[in-house]
N, C-alpha and C positions, 0 to 999 in steps of 0.2 A: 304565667305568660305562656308556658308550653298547652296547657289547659286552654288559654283562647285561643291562639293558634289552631289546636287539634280542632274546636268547634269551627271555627271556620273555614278551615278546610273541609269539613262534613265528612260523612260516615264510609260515601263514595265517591270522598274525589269532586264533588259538588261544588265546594268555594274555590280550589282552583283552578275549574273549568270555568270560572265565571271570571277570575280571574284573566286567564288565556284568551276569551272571548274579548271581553273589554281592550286587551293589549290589540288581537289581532284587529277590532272595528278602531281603535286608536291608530295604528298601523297605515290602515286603509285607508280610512281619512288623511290622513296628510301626504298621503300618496298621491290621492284622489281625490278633489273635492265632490265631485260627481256619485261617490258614495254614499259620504252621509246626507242621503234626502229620503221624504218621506215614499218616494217612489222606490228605491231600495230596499227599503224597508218589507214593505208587501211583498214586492215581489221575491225576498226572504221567506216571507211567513205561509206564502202563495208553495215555492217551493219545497218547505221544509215537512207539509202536512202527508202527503202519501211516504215519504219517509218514515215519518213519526211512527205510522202507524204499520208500520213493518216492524219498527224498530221494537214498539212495544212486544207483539210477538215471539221477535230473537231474544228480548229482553225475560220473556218466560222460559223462554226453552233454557236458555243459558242460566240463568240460577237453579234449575234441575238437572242442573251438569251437563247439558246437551249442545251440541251446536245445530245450525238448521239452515242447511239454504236452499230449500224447496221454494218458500214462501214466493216469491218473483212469479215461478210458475204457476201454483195452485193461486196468485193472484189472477193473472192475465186468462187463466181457464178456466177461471169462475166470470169474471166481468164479461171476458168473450161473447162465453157458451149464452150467458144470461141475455146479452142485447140481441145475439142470432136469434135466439129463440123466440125472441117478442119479434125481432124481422120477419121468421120466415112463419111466427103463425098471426102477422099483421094486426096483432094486439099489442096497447099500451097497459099496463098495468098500472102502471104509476109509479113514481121514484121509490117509493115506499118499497114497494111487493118487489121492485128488480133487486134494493138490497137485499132483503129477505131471501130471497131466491138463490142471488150469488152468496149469500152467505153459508144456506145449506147445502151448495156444491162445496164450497172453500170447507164447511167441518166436513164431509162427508171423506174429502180427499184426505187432513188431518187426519180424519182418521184410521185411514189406509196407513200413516205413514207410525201413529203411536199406536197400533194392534203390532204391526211389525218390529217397533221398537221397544216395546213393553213387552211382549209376549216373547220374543226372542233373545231380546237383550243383548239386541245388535247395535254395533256405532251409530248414534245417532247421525255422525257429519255422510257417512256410508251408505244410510239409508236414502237418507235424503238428497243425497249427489243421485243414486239412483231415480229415484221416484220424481225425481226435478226431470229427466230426460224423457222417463213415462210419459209423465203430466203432457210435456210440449209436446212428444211427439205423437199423442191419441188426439191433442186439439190439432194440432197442423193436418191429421190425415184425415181422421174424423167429422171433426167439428168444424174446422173453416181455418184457408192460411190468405182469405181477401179481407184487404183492411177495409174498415165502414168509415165513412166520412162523416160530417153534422148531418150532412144533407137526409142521410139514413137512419140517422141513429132515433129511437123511442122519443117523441116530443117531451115526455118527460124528464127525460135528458138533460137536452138542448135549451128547455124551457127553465132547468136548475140551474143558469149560469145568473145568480144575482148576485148584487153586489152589498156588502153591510155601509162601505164608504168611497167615494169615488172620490180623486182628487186630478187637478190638475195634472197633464203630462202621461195620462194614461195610468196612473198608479190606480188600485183598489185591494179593499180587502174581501176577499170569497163570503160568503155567507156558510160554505160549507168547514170553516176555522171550527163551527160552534159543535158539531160532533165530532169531530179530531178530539174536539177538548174533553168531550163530555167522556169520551172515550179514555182519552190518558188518565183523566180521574174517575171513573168505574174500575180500571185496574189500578190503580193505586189502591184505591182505598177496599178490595177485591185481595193485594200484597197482604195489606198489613191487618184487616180487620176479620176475614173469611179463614174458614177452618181449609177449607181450598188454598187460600192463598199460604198460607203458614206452611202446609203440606210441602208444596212445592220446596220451600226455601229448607227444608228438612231433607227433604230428596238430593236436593243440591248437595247439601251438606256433607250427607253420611248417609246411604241409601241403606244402606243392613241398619244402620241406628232406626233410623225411622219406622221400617218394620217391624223392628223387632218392640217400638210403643205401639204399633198398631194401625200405621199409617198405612193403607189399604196402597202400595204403590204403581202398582199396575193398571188400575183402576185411577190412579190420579194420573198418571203418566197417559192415557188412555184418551181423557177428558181435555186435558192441556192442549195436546196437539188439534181435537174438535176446534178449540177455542183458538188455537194460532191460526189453522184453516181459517175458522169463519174471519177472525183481523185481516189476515191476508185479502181474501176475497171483499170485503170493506174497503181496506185500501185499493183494489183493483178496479173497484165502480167510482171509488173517489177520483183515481187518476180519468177515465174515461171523461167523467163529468167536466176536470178541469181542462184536459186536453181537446175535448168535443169532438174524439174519433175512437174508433177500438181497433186496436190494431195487434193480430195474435204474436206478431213478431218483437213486439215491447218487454219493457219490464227487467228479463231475465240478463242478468248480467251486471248486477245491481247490490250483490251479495257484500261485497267487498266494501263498500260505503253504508250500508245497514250495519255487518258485522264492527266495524270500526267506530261507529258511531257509538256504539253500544257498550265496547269494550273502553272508551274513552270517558263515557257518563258514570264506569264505575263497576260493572259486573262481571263478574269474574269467570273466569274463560274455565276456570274448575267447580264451579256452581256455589250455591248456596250466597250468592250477595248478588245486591242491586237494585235498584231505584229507578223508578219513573221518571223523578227530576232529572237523576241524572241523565238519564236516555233523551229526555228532552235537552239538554244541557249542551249534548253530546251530537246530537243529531241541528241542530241548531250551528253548534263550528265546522262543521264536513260541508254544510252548505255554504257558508260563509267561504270559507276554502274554495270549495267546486263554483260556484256561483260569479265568483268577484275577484281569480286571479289574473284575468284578462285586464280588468282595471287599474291596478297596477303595473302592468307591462311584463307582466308573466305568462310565456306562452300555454295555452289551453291543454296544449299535451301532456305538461306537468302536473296536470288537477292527479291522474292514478298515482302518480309517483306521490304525491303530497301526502294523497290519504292512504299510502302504504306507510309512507313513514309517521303520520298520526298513527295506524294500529301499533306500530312498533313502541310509538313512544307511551300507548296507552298500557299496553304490558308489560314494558321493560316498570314500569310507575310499581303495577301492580305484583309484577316479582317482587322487585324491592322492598314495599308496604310487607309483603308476604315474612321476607329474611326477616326484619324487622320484629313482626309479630313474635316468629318461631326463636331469636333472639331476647325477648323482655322476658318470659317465665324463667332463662336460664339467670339472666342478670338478678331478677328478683329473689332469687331461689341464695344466690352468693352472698346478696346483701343480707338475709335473715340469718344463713351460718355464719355470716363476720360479726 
């Protein structure tokens, strides 16, 4: 019984976020009937996706032991930079080439932030609270602090707002769901399949251990932060797209609901654990939460208080699992000398 139990619950915490979630949309509904419709729904799914894809990112850094709350910035300084650019040299490139584009500002910034954290082997949360202030304040002086309406933006853009399902009431589902996804599953299966991915979860672990097999750490740690960059800067044209404006004043302040999200799906705030599912799992109830507590009759100013006490309740779990763990070897150990 403790054996199905344990699978059910999953590796990170996974069965009883799904749990949780089902309690909270059960919740809601009967609070609300105006919840459960299928226009809720999307506009869930609608919400949840530029999260997601931060969330992935934090969700790397943090099973290499790191924390990171740049990303907000090296988002919005990447999507910025990229639609001024096609503005002010009055070229469209097309959807395609502006990803691309904000993708190798978003690694290129990554990479400012993992040479300085690899090479120096400075805090990651240190570095990146820095380099978060950088970021914003070379785009606000620099680069542009006037927001672009639809009206401006690359027809490419503007022209990317399709829908996969339209229903009654104004509900639909984005067409841009299907790279979110593709996305969540190229790092998953990147976690668990790639010598890259394993690296990481090694780094997390035990960073002298991993060395000392041969895991080139610097060099992974290096590459990681490219690879958060370039997600971040993804999610930064993703929002643009769904928002249909760029606005450099966006984004940042967003930390707190990524990190929570992340730390709730299962990964651990001392590295070497965690899941995709669960990141999706995770970032799926913060929205649900932030989204729908107005609906219930919970005033809106309670949405930071909610998801402070979701991170709390996400690590108090994860201590505990932790005693737990560092507890059975000792128990195990008593019952073979009895």
């Amino acid at each position: 019984m403790r054996e199905l139990m344990w699978r059910l619950r999953g590796a990170n915490n996974e069965g009883l976020l799904v749990a949780v979630i089902l309690i909270v949309v059960v919740a809601m509904s009967l609070a609300s009937p105006a919840f459960f419709t299928a226009n809720t729904f999307f506009a869930l799914v609608r919400s949840s996706m530029v999260p997601l894809i931060f969330a992935l990112g934090v969700l790397l850094v943090m099973i290499s032991g790191g924390i990171d709350v740049s990303f907000p910035a090296i988002a919005i300084f990447a999507a910025y930079t990229t639609v001024k650019w096609s503005m002010d040299a009055s070229f469209d490139p097309g959807l395609v080439v502006i990803f691309v584009v904000a993708m190798v500002v978003g690694g290129l910034l990554g990479l400012l932030n993992g040479v300085v954290i690899a090479r120096f082997r400075l805090p990651t949360l240190i570095v990146t609270l820095g380099t978060q202030t950088i970021y914003k304040g070379i785009l606000l002086t620099y680069v542009g602090s006037v927001y672009i309406s639809a009206s401006d933006l690359p027809a490419s853009i503007t022209g990317a707002d399709v829908h996969l399902v339209d229903i009654a009431g104004g509900g639909y589902l984005h067409f841009m769901i299907i790279p979110v996804l593709l996305v969540a599953l190229l790092i998953a299966w990147m976690l668990k399949y790639t010598v890259f991915g394993r690296s990481i979860f090694a780094i997390g672990g035990d960073t002298e251990a991993a060395r000392r097999v041969g895991i080139k750490v610097v060099r992974t740690q290096v590459w990681l932060y490219v690879l958060v960059g370039a997600l971040a800067a993804f999610g930064g044209i993703i929002y643009v797209v769904l928002g249909k404006n760029a606005n450099p004043q966006s984004l940042v302040g967003t930390e707190l609901d990524i990190i929570a999200a992340v730390v709730l799906g299962g990964a651990s705030i001392f590295g070497g654990r965690g899941s995709v599912m669960g990141t999706v799992l995770g970032v799926v109830l913060v929205q649900l939460i932030n989204n729908n507590l107005v609906l219930v009759g919970i005033p809106s100013t309670w949405q930071r208080a909610a998801v402070g006490l979701l991170l709390i309740f996400g690590v108090t779990v994860q201590a505990l699992g932790a005693m737990r763990a560092r507890r059975r070897p000792v128990a195990l150990a008593k019952e073979v000398s009895a």
